[in-house]
Structures are given as C-alpha cells and as structure tokens.
N, C-alpha and C positions, 0 to 999 in steps of 0.2 A: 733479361727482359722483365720489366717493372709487369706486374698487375694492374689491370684498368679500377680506379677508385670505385668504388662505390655507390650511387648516388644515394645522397641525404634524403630522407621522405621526412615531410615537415610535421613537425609534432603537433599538434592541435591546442592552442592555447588553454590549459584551464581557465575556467572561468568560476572561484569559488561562491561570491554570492549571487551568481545562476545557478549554481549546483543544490545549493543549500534553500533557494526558494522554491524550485522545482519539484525536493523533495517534501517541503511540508507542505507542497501544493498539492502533493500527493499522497502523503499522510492525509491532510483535513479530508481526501474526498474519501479513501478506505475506512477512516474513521468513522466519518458521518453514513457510510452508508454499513460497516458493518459491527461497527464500536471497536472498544480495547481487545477485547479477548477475540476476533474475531477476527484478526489480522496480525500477519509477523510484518518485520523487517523487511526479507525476500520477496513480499507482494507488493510491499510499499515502495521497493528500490525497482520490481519488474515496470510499474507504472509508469514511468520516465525510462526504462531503459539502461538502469545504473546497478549496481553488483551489490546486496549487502552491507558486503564487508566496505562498502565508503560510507553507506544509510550512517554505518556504525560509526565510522569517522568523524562525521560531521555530527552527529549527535551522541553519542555514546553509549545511549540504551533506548529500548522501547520506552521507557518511562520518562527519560529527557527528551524525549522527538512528540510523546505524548501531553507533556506538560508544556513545551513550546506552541503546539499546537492549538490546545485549548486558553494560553494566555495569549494567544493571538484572538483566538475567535474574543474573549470578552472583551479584550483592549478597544474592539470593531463592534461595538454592538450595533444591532437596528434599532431594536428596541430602545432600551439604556441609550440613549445618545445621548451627551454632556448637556446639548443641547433640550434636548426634550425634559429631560430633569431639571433644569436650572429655567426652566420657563416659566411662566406668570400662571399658567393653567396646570402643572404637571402631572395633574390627575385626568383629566380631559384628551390632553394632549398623546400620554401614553396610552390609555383604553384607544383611541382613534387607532395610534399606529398598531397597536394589538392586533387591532381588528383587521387593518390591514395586512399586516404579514402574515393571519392566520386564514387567511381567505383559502377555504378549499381546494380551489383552482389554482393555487401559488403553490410552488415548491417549499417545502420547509427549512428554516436558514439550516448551514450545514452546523454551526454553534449548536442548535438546540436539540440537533438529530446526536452530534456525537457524546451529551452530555445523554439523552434520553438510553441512546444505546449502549452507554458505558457504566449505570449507575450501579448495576448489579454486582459491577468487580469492585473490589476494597479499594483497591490500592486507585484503580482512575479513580472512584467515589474522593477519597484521598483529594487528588489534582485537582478534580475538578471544586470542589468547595473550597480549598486553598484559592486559586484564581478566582473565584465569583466571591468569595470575601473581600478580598483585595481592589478588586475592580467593581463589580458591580453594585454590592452590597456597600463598603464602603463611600461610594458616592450618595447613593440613594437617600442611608443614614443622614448624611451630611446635611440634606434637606428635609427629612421627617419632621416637625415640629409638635414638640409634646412629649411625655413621658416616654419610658420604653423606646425610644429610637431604634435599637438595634433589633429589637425582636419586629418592630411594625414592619420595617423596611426587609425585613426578613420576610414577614407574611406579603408583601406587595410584589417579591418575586416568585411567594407561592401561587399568589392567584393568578399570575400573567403565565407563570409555567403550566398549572390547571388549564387553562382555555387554551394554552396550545396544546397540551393532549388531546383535551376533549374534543375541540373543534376540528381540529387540523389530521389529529393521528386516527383519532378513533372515528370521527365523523360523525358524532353522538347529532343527532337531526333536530334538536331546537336550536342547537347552536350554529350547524353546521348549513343548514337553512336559511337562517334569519337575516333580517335586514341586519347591513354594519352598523348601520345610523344606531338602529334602537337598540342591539348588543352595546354600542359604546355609550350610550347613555344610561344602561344597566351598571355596568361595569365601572364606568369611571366616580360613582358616590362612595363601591367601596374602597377604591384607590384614594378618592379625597378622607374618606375617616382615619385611612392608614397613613396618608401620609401628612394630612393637618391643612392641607391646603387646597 
C-alpha cells in the first residue's frame, strides 16, 4: 500500500525590491528618530517583521544600509530641490521654503533628524558629509557665483541647518514665533551675498 502524497503548501513568492525598500523604509524612520548609534540591525529588521540575518543580506553592514539611507534622503531634498537652486531668485526662493519646512507645527524632514542625530559618531559624521558633498554641496557650488565657491555654498547649508536647529528643534522664540514672511526676508540677503545672486 502506497502512502497518501503529501500536499504542496505554496511557497510565498519573494519579492526582493519590496524587501529591500521596506527595509530602508525602516531604517530612515529608526534612524531619524534615534540616529546611528542608537539603533542595531535587529530593530531595523523587527520594523517590517524580517530577521536580521536578511537586513544583513541585502545590505551587508550597518554602515552600508546607513549610507544607502542617507544618499537617499539628500538625492530627495526639500530643501535643495534642483529646482529651487537653478531658479531665477535662489536666495528668496530657498529662505521661503526654509521657512516653510521649519514651521514649528511641521514635523521635521526625517533627512535632517538623521543627520542631526547622527553627527556625534565618526564614522555616520564620515557618510553623512561624503553624501551632502556629493549631492547637495556640489549642486549649490555649481551655482555660487564669485570667489570661494565651495566654502560660500558651504556656509549656505550652514545657515539653513542653523535655522532648522534653532527654529524647529530648539524652539528658540524670536524665531520660532515670528512671521515666515519677515524671517524670509531676513534670511534670504544673507543666502543672496552667499550665493551671488
């Protein structure tokens, strides 16, 4: 007498770039909410519901899954938008969005939390100025007009990173009070001396 087969139970398709956007869907948000040192592997693969040991597959290290992450956020800026820089006003234009994305009442983009939260460790310090060279820096550059290019366009993402500490993280009350209007007409002379235009 033969044994009755078995039934088949159906395997569940992978699906690798759902697996993989998932996961740095889920990185950006442990990241921005508790930086690099602040978060393993294991919390980032609990997030979605996945084991480590594939976090580690698909990316290979904390520090590859962390540098994919944050050359996503600058590739996508709010800020930095290709457009907003390559505009006729770009000093105007970027104080305006500044001010909008730094409105008290908004959430803060998760790019700017995971950089703020991350700056104290070497090695993200490391990634994260590698990618905001590359990407945000190097555009900016590209449009400074006038001496010193790389150092102006250097100070033009100090002053927009300043007002979102102060404004947004810290709540410091002349800034975090004030009309948009007259903070962006403060802010955007010295964006035009920086950036020449």
């Amino acid at each position: 007498m033969s044994k009755p087969r078995k039934k088949r139970t159906k395997v569940r398709p992978r699906n690798a770039p759902a697996t993989r956007e998932a996961i740095l869907g889920s990185a950006l948000r442990a990241f921005a909410e508790r930086g690099y040192d602040g978060v393993g592997l294991r919390e980032i693969a609990e997030g979605i519901g996945v084991t480590a040991m594939l976090v580690h597959h698909y990316f290979g290290s904390k520090d590859q899954l962390f540098s994919e992450v944050v050359a996503r956020a600058v590739a996508t800026p709010s800020i930095f938008t290709q457009e907003n820089i390559a505009s006729a006003n770009p000093s105007e234009v970027l104080a305006t969005t500044l001010l909008k994305a730094t409105d008290p009442d908004q959430e803060p983009l998760d790019g700017f939390l995971i950089f703020l939260h991350s700056a104290s460790t070497r090695r993200a310090a490391e990634i994260t100025r590698e990618k905001i060279e590359k990407h945000q820096h190097k555009a900016l550059a590209a449009v400074v007009r006038g001496d010193h290019a790389n150092a102006r366009a250097a100070l033009v993402l100090a002053v927009i990173a300043g007002v979102q500490i102060m404004r947004q993280m810290i709540g410091l009350a002349p800034l975090a009070k004030a009309d948009p209007k007259v903070l962006a007409k403060l802010v955007a002379p010295m964006l035009r001396q920086l950036i020449g235009s």
